[in-house]
C-alpha positions as semicolon CSV with decimal commas, in nm:
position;residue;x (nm);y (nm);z (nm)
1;X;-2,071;1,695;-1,429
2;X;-2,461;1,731;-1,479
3;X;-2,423;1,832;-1,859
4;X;-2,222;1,458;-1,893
5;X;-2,478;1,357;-1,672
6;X;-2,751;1,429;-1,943
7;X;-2,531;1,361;-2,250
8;X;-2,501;0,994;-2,148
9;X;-2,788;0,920;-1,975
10;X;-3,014;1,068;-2,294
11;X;-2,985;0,775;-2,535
12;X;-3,071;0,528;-2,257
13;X;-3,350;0,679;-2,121
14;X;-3,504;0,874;-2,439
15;X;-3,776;0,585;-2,417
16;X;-3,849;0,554;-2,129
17;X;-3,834;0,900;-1,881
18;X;-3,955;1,246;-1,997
19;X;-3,635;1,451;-1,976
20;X;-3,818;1,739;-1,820
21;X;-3,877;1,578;-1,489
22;X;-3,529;1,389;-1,519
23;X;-3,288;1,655;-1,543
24;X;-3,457;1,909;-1,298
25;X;-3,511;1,606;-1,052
26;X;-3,133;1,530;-1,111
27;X;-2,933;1,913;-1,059
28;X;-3,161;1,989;-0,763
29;X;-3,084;1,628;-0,539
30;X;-2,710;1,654;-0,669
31;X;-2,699;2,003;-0,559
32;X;-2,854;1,920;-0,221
33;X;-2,623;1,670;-0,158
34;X;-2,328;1,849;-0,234
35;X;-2,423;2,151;-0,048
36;X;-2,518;1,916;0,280
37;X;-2,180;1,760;0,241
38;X;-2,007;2,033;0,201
39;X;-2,158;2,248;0,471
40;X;-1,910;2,301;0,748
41;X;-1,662;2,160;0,627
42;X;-1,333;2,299;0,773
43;X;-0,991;2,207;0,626
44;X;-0,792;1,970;0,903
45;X;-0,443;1,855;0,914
46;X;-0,282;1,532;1,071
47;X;-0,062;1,625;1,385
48;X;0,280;1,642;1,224
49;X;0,437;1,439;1,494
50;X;0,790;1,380;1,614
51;X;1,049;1,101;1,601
52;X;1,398;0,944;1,619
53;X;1,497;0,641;1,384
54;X;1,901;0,637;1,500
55;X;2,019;0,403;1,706
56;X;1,984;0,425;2,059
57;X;1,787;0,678;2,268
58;X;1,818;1,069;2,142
59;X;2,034;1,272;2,367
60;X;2,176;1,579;2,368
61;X;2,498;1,361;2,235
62;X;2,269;1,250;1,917
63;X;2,121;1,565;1,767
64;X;2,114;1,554;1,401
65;X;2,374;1,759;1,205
66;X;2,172;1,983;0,997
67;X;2,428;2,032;0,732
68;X;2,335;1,964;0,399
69;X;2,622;1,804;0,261
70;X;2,755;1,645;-0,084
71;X;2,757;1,286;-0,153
72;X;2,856;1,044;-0,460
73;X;2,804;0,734;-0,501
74;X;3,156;0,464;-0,581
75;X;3,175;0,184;-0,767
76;X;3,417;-0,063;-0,544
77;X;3,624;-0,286;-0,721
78;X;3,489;-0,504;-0,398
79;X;3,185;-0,504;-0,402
80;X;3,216;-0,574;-0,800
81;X;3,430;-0,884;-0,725
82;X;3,149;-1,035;-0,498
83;X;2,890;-0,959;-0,724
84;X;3,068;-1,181;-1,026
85;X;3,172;-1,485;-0,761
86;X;2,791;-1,490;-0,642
87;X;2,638;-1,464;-0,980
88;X;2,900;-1,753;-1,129
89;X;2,751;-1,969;-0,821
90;X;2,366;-1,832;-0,918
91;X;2,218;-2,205;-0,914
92;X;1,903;-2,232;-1,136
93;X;1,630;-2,450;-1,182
94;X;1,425;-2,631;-1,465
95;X;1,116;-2,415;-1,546
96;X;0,770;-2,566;-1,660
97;X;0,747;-2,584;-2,001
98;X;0,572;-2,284;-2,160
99;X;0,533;-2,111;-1,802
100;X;0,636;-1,818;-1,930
101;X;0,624;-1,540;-1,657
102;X;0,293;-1,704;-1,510
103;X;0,482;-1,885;-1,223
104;X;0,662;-1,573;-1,198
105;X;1,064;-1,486;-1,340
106;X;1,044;-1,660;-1,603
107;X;1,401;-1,952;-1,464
108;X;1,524;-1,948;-1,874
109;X;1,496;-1,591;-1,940
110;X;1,707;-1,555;-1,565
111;X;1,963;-1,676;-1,744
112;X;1,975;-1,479;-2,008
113;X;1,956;-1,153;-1,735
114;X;2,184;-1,320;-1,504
115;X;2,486;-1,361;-1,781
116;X;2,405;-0,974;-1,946
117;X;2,482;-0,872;-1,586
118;X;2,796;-1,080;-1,535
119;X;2,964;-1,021;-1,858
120;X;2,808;-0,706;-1,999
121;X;2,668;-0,435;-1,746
122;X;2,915;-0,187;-1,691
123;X;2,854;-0,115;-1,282
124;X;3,113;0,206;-1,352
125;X;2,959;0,362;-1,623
126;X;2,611;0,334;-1,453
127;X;2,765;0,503;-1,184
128;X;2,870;0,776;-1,357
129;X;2,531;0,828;-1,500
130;X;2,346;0,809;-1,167
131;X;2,644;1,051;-1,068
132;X;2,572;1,286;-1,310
133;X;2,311;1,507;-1,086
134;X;2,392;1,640;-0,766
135;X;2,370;1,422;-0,454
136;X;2,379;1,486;-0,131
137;X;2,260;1,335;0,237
138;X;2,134;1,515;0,553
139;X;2,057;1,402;0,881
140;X;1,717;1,403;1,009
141;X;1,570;1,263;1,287
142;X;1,863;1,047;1,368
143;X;1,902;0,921;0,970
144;X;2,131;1,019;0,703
145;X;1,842;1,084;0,449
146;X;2,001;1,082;0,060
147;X;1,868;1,315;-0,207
148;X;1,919;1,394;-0,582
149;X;1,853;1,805;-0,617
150;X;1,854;1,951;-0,991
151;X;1,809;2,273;-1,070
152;X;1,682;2,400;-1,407
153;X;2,048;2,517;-1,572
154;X;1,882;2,841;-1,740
155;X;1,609;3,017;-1,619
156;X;1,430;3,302;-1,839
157;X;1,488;3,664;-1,682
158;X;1,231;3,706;-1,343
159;X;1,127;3,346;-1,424
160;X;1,096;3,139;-1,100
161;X;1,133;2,777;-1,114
162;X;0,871;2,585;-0,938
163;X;1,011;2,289;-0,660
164;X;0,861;2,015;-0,671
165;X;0,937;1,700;-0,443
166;X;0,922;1,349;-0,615
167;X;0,867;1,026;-0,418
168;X;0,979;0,667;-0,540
169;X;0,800;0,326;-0,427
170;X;0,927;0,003;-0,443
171;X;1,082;-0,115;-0,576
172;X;1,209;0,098;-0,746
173;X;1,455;0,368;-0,636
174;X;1,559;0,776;-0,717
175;X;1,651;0,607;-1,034
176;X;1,282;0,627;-1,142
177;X;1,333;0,963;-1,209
178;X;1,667;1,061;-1,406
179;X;1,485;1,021;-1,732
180;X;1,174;1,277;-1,619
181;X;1,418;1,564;-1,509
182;X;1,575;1,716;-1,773
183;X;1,210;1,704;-1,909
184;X;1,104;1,918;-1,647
185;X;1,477;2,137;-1,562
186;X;1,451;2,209;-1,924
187;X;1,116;2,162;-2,054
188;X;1,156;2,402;-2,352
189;X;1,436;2,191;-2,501
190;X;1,237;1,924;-2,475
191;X;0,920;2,068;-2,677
192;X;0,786;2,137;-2,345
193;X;0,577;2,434;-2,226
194;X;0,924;2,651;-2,118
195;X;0,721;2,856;-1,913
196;X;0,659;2,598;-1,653
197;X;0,978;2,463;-1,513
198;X;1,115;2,287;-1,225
199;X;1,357;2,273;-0,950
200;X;1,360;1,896;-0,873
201;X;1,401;1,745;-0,524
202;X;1,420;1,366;-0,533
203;X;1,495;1,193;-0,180
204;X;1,548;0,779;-0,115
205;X;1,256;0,689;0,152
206;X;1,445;0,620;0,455
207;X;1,539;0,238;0,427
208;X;1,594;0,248;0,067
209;X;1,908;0,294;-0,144
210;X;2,146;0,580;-0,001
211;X;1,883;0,683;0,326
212;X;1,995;0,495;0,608
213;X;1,779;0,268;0,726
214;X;1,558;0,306;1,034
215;X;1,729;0,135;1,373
216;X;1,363;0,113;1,516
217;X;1,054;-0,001;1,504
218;X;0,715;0,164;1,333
219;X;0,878;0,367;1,074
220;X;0,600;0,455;0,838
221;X;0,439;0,652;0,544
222;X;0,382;0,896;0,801
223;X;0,723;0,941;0,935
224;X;0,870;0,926;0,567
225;X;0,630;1,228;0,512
226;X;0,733;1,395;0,786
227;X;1,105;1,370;0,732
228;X;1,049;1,447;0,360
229;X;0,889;1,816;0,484
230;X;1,179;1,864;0,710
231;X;1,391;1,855;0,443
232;X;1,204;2,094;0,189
233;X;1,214;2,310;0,516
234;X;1,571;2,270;0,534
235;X;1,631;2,327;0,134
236;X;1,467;2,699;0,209
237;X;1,114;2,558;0,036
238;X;0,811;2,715;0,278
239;X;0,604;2,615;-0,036
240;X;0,649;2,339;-0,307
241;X;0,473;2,110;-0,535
242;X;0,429;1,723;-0,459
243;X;0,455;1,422;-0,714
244;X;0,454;1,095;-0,625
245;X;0,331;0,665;-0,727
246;X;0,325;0,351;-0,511
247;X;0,448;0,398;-0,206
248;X;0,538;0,783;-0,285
249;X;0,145;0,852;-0,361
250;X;0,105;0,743;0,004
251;X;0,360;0,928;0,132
252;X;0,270;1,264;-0,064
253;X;-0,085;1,278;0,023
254;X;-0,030;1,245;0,373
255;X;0,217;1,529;0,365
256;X;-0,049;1,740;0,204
257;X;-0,272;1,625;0,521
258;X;0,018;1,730;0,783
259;X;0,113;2,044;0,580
260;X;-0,175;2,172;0,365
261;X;-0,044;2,553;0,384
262;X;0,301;2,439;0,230
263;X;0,174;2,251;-0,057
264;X;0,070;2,432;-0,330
265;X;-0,065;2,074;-0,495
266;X;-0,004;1,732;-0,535
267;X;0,045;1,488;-0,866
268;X;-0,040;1,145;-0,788
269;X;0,003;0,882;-1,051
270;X;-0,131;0,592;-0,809
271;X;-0,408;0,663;-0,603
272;X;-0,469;0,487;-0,253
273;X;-0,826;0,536;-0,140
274;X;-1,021;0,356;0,132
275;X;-1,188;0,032;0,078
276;X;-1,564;0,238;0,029
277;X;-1,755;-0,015;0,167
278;X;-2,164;-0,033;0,046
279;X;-2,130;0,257;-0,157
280;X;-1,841;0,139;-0,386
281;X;-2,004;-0,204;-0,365
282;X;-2,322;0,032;-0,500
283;X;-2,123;0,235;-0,765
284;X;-1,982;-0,043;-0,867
285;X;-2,300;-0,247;-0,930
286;X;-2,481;0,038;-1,065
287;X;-2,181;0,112;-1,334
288;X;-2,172;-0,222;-1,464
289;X;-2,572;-0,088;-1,633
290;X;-2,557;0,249;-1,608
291;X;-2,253;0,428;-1,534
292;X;-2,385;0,780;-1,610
293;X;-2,595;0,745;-1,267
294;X;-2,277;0,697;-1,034
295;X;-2,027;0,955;-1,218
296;X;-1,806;0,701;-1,406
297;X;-1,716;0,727;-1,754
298;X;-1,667;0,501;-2,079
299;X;-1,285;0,516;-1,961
300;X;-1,393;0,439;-1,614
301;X;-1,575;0,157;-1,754
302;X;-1,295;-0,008;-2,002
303;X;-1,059;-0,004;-1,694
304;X;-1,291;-0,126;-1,396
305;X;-1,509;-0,402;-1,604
306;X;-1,495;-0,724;-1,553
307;X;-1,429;-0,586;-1,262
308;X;-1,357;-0,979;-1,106
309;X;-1,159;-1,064;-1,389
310;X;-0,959;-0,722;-1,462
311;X;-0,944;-0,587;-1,057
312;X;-0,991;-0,835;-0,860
313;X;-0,799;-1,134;-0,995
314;X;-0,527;-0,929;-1,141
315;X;-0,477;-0,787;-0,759
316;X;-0,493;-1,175;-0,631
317;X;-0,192;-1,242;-0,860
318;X;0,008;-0,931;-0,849
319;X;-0,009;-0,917;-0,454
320;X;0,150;-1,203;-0,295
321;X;0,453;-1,071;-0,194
322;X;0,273;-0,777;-0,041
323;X;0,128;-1,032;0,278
324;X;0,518;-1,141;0,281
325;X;0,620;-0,818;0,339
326;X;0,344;-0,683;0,539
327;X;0,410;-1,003;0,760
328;X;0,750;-1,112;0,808
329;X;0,982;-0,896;0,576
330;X;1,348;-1,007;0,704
331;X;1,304;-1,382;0,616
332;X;1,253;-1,326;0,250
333;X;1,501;-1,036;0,302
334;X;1,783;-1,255;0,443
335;X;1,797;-1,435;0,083
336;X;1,760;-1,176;-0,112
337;X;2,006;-1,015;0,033
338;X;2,229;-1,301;0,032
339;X;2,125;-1,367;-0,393
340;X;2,182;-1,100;-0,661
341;X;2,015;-1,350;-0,862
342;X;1,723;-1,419;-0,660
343;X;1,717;-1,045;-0,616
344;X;1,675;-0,985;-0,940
345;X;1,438;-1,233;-1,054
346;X;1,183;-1,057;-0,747
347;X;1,216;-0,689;-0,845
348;X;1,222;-0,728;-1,203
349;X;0,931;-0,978;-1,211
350;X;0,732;-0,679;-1,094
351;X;0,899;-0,432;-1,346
352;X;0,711;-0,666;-1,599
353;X;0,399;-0,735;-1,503
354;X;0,290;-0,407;-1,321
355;X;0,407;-0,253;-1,644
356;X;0,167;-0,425;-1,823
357;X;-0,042;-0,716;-1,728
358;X;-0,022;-0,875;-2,073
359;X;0,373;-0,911;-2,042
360;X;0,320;-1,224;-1,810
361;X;0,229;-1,395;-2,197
362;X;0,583;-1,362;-2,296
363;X;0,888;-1,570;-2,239
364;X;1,108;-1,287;-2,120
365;X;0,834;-1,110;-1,974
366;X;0,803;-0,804;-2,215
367;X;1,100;-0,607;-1,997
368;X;1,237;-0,493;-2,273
369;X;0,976;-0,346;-2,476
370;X;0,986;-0,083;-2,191
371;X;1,333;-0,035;-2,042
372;X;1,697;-0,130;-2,104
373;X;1,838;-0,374;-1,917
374;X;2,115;-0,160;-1,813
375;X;1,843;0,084;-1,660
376;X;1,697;-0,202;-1,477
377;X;2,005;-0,324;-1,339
378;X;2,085;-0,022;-1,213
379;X;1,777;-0,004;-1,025
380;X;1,848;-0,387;-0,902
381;X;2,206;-0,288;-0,809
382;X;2,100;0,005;-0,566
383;X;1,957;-0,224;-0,349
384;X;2,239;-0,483;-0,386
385;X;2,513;-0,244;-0,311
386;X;2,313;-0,124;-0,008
387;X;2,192;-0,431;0,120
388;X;1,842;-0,234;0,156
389;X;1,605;-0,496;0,034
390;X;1,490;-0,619;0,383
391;X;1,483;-0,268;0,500
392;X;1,305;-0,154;0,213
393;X;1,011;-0,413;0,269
394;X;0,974;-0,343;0,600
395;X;0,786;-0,045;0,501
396;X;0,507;-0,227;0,450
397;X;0,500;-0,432;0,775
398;X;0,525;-0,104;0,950
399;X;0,201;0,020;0,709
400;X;-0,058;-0,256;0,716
401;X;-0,189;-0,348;1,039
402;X;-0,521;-0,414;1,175
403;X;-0,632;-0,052;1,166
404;X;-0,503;0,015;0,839
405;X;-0,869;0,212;0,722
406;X;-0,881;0,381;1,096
407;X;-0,565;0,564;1,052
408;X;-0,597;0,977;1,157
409;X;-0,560;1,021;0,732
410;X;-0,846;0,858;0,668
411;X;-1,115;1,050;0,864
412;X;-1,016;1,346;0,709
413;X;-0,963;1,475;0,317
414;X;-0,751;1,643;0,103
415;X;-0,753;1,981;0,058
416;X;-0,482;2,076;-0,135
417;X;-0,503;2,106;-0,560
418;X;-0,460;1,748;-0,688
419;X;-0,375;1,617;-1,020
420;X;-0,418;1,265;-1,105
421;X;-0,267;1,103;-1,427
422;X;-0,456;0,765;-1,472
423;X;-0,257;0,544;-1,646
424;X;-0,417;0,255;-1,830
425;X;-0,180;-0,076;-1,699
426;X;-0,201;0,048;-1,359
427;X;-0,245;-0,227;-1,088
428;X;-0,574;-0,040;-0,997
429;X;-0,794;0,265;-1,118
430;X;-0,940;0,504;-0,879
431;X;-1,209;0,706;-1,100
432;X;-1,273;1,073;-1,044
433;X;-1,550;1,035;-0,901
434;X;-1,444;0,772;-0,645
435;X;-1,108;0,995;-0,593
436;X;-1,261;1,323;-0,502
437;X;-1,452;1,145;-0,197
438;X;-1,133;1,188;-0,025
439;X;-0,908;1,468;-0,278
440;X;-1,166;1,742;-0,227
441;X;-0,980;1,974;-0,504
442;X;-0,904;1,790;-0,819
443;X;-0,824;2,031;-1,055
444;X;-0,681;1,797;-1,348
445;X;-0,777;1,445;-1,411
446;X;-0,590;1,268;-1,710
447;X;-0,653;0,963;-1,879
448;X;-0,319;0,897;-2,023
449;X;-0,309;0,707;-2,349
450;X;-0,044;0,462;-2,214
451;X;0,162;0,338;-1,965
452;X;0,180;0,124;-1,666
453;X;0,289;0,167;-1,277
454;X;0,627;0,252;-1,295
455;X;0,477;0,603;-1,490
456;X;0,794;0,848;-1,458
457;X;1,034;0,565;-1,577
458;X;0,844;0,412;-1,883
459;X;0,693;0,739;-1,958
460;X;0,907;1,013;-1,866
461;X;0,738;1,290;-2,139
462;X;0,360;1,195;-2,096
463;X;0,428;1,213;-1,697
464;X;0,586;1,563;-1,766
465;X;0,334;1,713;-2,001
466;X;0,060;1,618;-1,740
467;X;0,239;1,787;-1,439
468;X;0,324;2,086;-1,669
469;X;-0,093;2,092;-1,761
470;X;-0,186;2,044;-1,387
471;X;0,079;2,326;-1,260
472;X;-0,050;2,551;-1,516
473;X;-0,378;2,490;-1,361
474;X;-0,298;2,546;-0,989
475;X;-0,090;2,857;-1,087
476;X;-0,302;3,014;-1,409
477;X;-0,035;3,065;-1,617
């Protein structure tokens, strides 16, 4: 840190402070700091906690069947039938002329979607593809929790494949994932490191797709977490790797609060960190001029500056329907549910513009430069065949309340080995040096040369190279 410390801040200053008193001056306050903040510092953990999310009260008639058994997913001619009568009905309206995606779903471009998914997308053969890794469902504190679980198909003689727990957000789905895990089952086919490879775990957050939904109120990030250990716990895992953006980020750190001695380190690829207060307000300020003085870097910069025009705004525009659903989920979820049109147009307007913010220019919205529409209607279709949208948003009623930055995860940090993969369309950038105020053990920080928020499903291999480097890291191979 203090050699890019003087690197950057020589040019600037070469006319103005002698360097001998600088640097000196520099090293010994950043070393007293550091020493006085790290002084005493103990590692803590958040009380794991206890619940039940079935319906009614627990009981000795309601204890959860710890079986771990084998699930596939059908494609019913029903449910088929009622999607085509509802999407022949889809009623549409007259767009503004040139709005493009700026008003949102672009109402011309709907049509276009809306017809590929009547008369082309093949619900069966998507099926068969999501069917094509083992799935199973558990019960855990009253819920039937669903989960993909891949193991690598060849393992080298005393190799050991590493487990690693991945966490969706919304809204997207397990789906995220199925184009990351052969990457990382079978990494040396792939042109991957083949020394490094996985044994993927990839559960639906309670409320979501195949996990039944919670019957109660305050199901949270914490209570996903929790669930999410029990499992590994159940799989035989006493020890496993974390990875995890949007809502899975959230969920994955504060695992690595509760459990710190089972997590052997954690891949974020969205970071959620406090608000900051004066000293972001400060750092921020101070790195508009002089960016070497508050740790960020010319990458830092590019992303964070204007930081009104490229943060601020941006999160103005991209988070409306976060104060619906942190407010009064179930009346935007009663016609959603009821619309595989209007369901559509809201999760794919997001799969556009959180990909990357320049997409909202385009008449259909740039989805295609990214994903097939057959992989985004398959994402669209696990919530339609589940009716999980409402129950899905709910997560972040249940999340965002009054004491949001007094929660027991805040006050403490993160202790475990982190890895953070900074991708350049993310909705926001946490720099390193604004992350580690709260992940005390970053061991790899990556700016990735592209990509957007939905990382492990628009960039499967860059997303699997980066876990490979930071796992390499944590375990010195």
């Amino acid at each position: 840190m203090w050699k890019q410390l003087l690197d950057n801040g020589r040019s600037a200053f070469n006319d103005h402070w002698p360097h001998s008193l600088l640097v000196p001056a520099a090293v010994g306050l950043g070393g007293a700091l550091l020493c006085w903040k790290l002084h005493g510092r103990k590692i803590k953990s958040i009380e794991l906690g206890e619940g039940w999310w079935g319906p009614g009260e627990k009981s000795h008639l309601h204890n959860d069947d710890t079986r771990v058994r084998p699930f596939v997913i059908e494609a019913a001619e029903a449910d088929i039938k009622d999607l085509h009568d509802r999407l022949d009905n889809t009623r549409f309206f007259i767009p503004l002329e040139d709005s493009k995606f700026h008003y949102g779903f672009n109402s011309n471009h709907l049509k276009t979607v809306i017809s590929y998914w009547r008369n082309q997308f093949d619900w069966h053969k998507q099926v068969k593809i999501l069917n094509k890794y083992p799935h199973y469902q558990t019960t855990i504190e009253g819920l039937d929790v669903h989960f993909v679980h891949v193991k690598p198909p060849h393992l080298a003689p005393g190799q050991k494949a590493c487990p690693l727990l991945m966490v969706h957000g919304w809204p997207g789905s397990f789906f995220e994932f199925y184009n990351i895990i052969p990457l990382l089952t079978e990494p040396g086919t792939h042109g991957l490191n083949p020394n490094i490879v996985f044994e993927i775990i990839c559960p639906s957050i309670p409320g979501y797709g195949f996990s039944e939904a919670p019957h109660k109120k305050g199901f949270n990030a914490s209570a996903a977490a929790r669930i999410f250990y029990k499992l590994m716990l159940r799989l035989g895992f006493k020890e496993f790797y974390l990875q995890g953006g949007d809502w899975g980020s959230r969920i994955t750190t504060l695992l690595s609060q509760m459990k710190p001695e089972s997590v052997k380190g954690l891949h974020l690829n969205f970071v959620m960190l406090p608000t900051g207060g004066l000293g972001r307000l400060k750092s921020l300020i101070i790195g508009r001029f002089a960016p070497w003085l508050v740790g960020l870097t010319k990458e830092d910069v590019k992303q964070l500056y204007p930081y009104m025009e490229k943060n601020v705004y941006r999160l103005l525009l991209e988070s409306g329907y976060m104060h619906i659903q942190a407010t009064k989920p179930d009346t935007v979820g009663s016609a959603l549910n009821d619309s595989p049109a209007g369901l559509a147009a809201y999760i794919l307007e997001k799969f556009s513009t959180w990909t990357d913010n320049s997409f909202r220019d385009l008449e259909e919205g740039g989805l295609e430069r990214k994903f097939s529409l057959d992989d985004l209607l398959t994402n669209v279709m696990i919530y339609w065949v589940t009716g999980s949208i409402a129950s899905s948003m709910r997560l972040y009623k249940e999340n965002f309340s009054r004491d949001f930055n007094r929660t027991p995860d805040t006050k403490i940090g993160v202790y475990v080995p982190t890895g953070i993969a900074a991708f350049p369309c993310e909705l926001v950038h946490a720099p390193r040096v604004w992350a580690k105020q709260k992940f005390y053990k970053i061991v790899s920080y990556t700016y990735m040369p592209r990509g957007g928020h939905f990382a492990a499903f628009e960039e499967p291999g860059l997303l699997a190279r980066d876990l490979q480097n930071f796992v390499s890291k944590v375990e010195k191979v």
